[in-house]
C-alpha positions in Angstrom: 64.2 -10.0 41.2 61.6 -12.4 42.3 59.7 -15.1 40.2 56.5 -14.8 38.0 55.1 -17.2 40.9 56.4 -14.7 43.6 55.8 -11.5 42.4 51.6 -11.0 42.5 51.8 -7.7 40.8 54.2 -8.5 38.1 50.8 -9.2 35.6 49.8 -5.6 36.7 52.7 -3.8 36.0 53.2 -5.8 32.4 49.7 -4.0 31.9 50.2 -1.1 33.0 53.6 -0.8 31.4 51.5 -1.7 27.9 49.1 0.8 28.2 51.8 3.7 28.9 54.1 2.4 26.2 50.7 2.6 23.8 50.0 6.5 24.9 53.7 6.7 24.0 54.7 5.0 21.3 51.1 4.1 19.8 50.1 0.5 18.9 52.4 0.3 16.3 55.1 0.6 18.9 54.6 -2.3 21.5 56.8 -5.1 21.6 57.4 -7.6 24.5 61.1 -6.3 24.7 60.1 -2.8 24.9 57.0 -3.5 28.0 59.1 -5.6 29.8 61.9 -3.0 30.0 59.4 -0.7 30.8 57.8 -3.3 33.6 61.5 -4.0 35.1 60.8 -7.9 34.8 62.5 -10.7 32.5 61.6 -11.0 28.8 60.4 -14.8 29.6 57.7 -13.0 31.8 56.2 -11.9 28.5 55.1 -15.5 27.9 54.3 -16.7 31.1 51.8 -14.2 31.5 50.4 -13.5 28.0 50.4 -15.6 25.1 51.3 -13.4 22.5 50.7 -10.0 21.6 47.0 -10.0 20.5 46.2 -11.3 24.6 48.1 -8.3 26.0 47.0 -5.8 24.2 43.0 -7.1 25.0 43.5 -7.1 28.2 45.1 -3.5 28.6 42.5 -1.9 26.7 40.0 -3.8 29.2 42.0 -2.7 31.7 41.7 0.8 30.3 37.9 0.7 29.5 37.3 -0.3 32.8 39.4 2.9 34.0 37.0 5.1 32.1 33.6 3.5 33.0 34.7 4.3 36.4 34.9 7.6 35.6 31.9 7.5 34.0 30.5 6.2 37.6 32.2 8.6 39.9 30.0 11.5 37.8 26.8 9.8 37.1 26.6 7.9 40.4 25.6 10.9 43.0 23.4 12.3 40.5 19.4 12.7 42.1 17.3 13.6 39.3 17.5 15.0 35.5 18.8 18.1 36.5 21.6 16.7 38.5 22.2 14.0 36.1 22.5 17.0 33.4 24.9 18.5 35.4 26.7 15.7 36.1 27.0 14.7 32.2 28.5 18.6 32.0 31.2 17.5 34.9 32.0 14.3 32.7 32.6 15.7 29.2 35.0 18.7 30.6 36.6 16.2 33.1 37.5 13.9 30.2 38.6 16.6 27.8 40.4 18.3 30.7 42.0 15.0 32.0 45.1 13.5 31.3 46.2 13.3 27.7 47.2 9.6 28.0 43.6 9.0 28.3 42.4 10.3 25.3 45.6 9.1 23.4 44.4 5.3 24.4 41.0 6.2 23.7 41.9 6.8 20.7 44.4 4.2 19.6 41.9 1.8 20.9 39.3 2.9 18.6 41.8 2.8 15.7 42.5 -1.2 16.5 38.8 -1.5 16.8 38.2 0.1 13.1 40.7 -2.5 11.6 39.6 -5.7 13.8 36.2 -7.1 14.8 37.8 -8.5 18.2 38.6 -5.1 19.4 35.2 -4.0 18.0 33.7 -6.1 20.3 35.2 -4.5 23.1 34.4 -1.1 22.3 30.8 -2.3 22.1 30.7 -3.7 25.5 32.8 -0.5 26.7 29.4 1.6 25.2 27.1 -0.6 26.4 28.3 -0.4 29.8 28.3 3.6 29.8 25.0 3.5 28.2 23.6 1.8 31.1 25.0 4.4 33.6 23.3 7.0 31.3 20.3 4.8 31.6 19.7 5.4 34.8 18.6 8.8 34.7 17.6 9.1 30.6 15.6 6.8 28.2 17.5 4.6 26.0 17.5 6.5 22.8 18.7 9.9 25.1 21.6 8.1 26.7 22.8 6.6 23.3 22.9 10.1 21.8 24.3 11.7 25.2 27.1 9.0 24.8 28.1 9.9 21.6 28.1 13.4 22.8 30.2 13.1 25.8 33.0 11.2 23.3 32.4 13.7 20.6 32.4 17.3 23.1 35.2 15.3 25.0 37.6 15.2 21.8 36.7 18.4 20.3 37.6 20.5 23.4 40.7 18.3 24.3 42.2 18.7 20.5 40.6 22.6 19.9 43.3 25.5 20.5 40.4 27.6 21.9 38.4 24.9 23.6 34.3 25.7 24.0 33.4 26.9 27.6 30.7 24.7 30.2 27.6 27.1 28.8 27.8 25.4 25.5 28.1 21.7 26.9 25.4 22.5 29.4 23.4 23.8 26.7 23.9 21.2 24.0 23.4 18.4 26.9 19.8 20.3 27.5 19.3 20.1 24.4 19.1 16.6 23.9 17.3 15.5 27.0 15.4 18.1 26.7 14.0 16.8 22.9 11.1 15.1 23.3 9.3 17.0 25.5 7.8 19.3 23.5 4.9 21.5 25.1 1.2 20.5 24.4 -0.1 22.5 22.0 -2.7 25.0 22.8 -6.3 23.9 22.7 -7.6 24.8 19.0 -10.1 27.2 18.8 -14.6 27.1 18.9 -15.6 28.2 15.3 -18.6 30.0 15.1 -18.9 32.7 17.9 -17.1 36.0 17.3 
């Protein structure tokens, strides 16, 4: 087997090997003995690369965060215009829910490590921030913070429900919200006086 300093991709497949030993076994399950079984390198690699815990498991989620603002990108990117951007938010919330489990799993695990610890807060926040700027593009700020919560909160519901909601309901309740605050002008009051 070759060396830490001949083996490029042994950091990326101590990562990887974290992030599927988390959709797994959960948080609560990772050790250094158990990822670097799963990684197929030395236990010493554990250290060379990361220096504890804590590091690795940062990283991964990064990793992981990074995965999903792609995802984010590939929907959102080709979109021209609110209608297309409104269809494209439709795209995202069923291709998340509909998506591999081991997504939402880590989604999930993350946001239970970021409940308990300000450090992993943090990187939820910038994880938001980042898909709130996508949204951005095509909505006003306050729109694409609520469309954000929406797309996590539609995502989970129709990945955990037995009978999931169809598209007509996402595409209607993602109308709904960019469609808020333009309300029509109301009608021009009426002349008192003539009959």
């Amino acid at each position: 087997m070759a060396t830490g300093h001949t083996d490029p991709q042994r950091r990326e497949r101590i990562l990887a090997a974290t992030l599927d030993l988390i959709a797994d076994e959960g948080v609560a399950g990772v050790s250094h003995r158990k990822i670097a079984a799963r990684a197929r390198v030395p236990l010493g690699s554990m250290t060379y690369h990361f220096s504890g815990i804590d590091e690795l498991l940062r990283e991964a989620f990064t990793r992981f965060a990074d995965h999903i603002v792609a995802v984010f990108e590939e929907h959102l990117g080709r979109a021209d215009g609110p209608e297309q951007a409104r269809e494209a938010v439709t795209d995202l919330v069923h291709a998340l829910s509909e998506g591999p489990r081991r997504d939402l799993v880590l989604t999930q695990e993350l946001y239970t490590l970021a409940a308990r610890n300000p450090s992993y807060r943090e990187l939820t926040r910038a994880w938001m921030h980042r898909s709130r700027r996508l949204l951005e593009r095509h909505f006003d700020a306050d729109t694409a913070r609520q469309l954000d919560a929406l797309i996590e909160g539609l995502t989970l519901h129709r990945a955990l429900d037995t009978d999931p909601h169809d598209r007509a309901l996402t595409r209607r309740a993602v109308l709904r919200i960019t469609t808020a605050g333009a309300r029509p002008a109301p009608a021009p009051a009426a002349r008192g006086g003539a009959a």
